[in-house]
C-alpha positions in Angstrom: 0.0 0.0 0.0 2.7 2.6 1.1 4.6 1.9 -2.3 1.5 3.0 -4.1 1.1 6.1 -2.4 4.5 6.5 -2.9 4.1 5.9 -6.8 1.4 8.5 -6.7 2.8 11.3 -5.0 5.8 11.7 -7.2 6.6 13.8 -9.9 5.7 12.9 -13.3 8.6 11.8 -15.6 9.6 11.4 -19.3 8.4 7.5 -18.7 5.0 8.8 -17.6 4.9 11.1 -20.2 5.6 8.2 -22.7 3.4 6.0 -20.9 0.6 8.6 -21.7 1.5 9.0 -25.4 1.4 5.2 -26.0 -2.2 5.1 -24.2 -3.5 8.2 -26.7 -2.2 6.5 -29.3 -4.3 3.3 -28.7 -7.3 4.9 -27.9 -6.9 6.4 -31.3 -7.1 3.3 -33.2 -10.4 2.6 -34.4 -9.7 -1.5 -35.2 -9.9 -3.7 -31.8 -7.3 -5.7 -33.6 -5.4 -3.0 -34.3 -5.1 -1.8 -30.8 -4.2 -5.4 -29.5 -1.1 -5.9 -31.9 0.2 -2.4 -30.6 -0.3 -3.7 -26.9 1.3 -6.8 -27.5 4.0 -5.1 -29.7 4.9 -2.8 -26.8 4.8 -5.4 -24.1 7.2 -7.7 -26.6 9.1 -4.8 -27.2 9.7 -4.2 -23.7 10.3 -7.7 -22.2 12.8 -8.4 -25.2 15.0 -5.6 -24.5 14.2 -5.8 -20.4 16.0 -9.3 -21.1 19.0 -8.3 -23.2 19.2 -5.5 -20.7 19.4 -8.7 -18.0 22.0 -10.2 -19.8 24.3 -7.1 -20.7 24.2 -6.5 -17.0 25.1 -10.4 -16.4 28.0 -10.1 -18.4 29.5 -6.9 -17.2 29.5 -8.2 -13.4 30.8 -11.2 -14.7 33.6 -9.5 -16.8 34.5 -7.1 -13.6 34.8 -10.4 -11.4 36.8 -12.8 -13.7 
């Protein structure tokens, strides 16, 4: 509960702002289909590269402690 009051008492920031522009940009779309490919495109999108993020940082510990 606290973290969510937390969450909501911050400032806005250029993720919220993006966050926002994605959400106008699917209420846009007329086609149903059409707004659930761009959902699951983003949410691909982002666990993809949250992965490869993973693994970049994997590798660089693992480089600094060989």
């Amino acid at each position: 509960m606290s973290q969510a009051l937390n969450f909501m008492r911050r400032m806005p920031d250029n993720y919220d702002i993006l966050g926002k522009y994605v959400g106008m940009d699917l209420r846009s779309l007329s086609s149903g289909t059409c707004m659930r490919m761009l959902k699951r495109e983003v949410r691909q999108s982002v666990g993809c590269l949250a992965e490869l993020d993973d693994l970049n940082s994997l590798a660089t510990c693992i480089t600094q402690f060989s």
